[in-house]
C-alpha positions as CSV (number, residue, x, y, z in Angstrom):
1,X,0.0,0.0,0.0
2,X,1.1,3.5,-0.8
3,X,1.6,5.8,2.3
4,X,0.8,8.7,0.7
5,X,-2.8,6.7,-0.5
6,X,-3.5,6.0,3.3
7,X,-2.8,9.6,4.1
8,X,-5.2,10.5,1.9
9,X,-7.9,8.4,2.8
10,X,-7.5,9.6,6.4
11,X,-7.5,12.6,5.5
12,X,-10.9,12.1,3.8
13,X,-12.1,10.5,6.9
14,X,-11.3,13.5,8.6
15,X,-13.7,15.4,7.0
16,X,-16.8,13.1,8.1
17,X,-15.7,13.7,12.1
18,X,-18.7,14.8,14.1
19,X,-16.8,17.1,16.4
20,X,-19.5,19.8,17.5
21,X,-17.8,20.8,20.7
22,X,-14.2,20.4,20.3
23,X,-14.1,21.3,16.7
24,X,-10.9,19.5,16.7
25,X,-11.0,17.0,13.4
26,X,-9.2,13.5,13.4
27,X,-9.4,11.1,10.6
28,X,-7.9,7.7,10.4
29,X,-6.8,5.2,7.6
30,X,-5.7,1.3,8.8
31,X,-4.9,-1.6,6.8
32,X,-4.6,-5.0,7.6
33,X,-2.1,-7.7,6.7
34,X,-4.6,-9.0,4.1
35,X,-4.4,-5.5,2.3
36,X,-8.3,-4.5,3.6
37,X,-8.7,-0.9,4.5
38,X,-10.6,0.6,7.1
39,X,-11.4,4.4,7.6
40,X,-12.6,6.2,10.9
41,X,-13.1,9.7,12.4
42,X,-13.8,11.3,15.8
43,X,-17.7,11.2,16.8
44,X,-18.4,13.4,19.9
45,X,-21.2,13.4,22.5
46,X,-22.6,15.7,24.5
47,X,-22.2,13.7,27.4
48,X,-18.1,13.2,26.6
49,X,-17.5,10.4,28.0
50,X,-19.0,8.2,24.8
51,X,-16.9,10.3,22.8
52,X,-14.8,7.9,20.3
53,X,-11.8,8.6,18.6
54,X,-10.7,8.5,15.0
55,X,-8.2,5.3,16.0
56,X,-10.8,3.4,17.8
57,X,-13.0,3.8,15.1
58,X,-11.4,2.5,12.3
59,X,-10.0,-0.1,14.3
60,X,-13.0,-1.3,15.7
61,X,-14.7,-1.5,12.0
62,X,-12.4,-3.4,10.8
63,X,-12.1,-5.9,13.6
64,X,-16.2,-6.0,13.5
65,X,-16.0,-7.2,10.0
66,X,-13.5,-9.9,11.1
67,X,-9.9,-8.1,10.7
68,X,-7.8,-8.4,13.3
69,X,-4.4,-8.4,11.5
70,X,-4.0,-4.8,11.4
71,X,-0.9,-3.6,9.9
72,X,-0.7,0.1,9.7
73,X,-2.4,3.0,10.9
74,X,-2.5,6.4,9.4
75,X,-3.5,9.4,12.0
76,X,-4.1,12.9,11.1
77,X,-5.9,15.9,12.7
78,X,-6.3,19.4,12.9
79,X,-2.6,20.2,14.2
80,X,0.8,19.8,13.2
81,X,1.3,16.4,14.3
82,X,-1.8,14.1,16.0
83,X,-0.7,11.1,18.1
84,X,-3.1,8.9,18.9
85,X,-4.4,9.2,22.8
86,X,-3.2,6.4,25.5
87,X,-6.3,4.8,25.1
88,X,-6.3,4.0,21.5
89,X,-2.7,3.1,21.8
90,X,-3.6,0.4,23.9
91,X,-6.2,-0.5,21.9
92,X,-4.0,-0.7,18.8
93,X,-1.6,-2.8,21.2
94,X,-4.6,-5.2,21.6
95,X,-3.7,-6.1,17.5
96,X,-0.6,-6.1,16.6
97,X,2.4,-4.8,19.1
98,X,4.3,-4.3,16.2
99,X,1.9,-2.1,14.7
100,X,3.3,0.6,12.4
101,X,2.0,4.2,13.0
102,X,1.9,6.9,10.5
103,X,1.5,10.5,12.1
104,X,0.5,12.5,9.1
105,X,0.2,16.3,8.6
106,X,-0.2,15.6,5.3
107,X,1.0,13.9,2.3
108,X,4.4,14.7,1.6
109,X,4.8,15.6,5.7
110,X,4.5,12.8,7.9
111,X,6.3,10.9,10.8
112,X,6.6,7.2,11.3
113,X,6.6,4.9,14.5
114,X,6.8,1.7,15.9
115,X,3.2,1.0,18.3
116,X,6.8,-0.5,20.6
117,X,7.9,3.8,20.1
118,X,4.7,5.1,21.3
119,X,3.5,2.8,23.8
120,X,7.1,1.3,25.2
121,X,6.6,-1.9,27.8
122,X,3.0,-2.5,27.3
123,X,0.6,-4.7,28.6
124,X,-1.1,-6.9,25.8
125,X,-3.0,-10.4,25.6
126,X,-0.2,-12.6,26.2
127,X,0.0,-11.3,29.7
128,X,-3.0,-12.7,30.5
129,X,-2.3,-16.1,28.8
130,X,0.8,-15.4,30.8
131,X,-1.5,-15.1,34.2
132,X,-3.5,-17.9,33.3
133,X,-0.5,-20.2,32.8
134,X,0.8,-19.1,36.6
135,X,-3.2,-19.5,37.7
136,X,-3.5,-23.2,36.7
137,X,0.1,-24.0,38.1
138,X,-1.0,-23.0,41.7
């Protein structure tokens, strides 16, 4: 897949966030190890605390439609550079610890990490399995 393609189509996403009281824009652009892409954008609420971001979104329509391989994520919003929030880093960790991250002003301006850069020493499934494995020893 062509970075600058992904940046685009988050950048499209951008444009559908519903950000009535922030009127701070986020769009997202993912794709998964079997080349399917998934687009998402922040959706406010009055209330806040339902408030989902552009991350969670695309990631959760992908893995709703069965893709949980998720290789890259594209993120850009309203400011120089947008980083993803420490909840949707963990949820990205929740696919693929390896994860590689695309912070996008725009096209031709963009910054690239490692999910390991962003979220360093993370918690993820296999530390449960881990727990499980110590649980059934006892």
């Amino acid at each position: 897949m062509n970075k600058k393609k992904l940046i685009n189509m988050a950048i499209k996403a951008r444009k559908n966030a519903y950000v009535p009281y922030s009127r701070f824009h986020v769009g997202a652009a993912l794709i998964t190890k079997s080349g399917k892409i998934y687009t998402g954008c922040n959706i406010e609420s009055a209330s806040y605390t339902p408030t989902n971001c552009a991350e969670r979104t695309a990631i959760f329509k992908a893995v709703s439609e069965g893709h949980r391989d998720i290789e890259t994520i594209v993120i850009i919003g309203d400011s120089e550079f947008t980083y993803p929030c420490g909840v949707c880093r963990q949820v990205m960790r929740e696919f693929n610890k390896n994860m590689h991250v695309i912070i996008a002003k725009d096209e031709n301006n963009f910054k690239e990490y490692t999910l390991e850069e962003l979220l360093p020493n993370s918690f993820g499934p296999e530390d449960l399995k881990n727990k499980e494995e110590r649980c059934n020893e006892l």
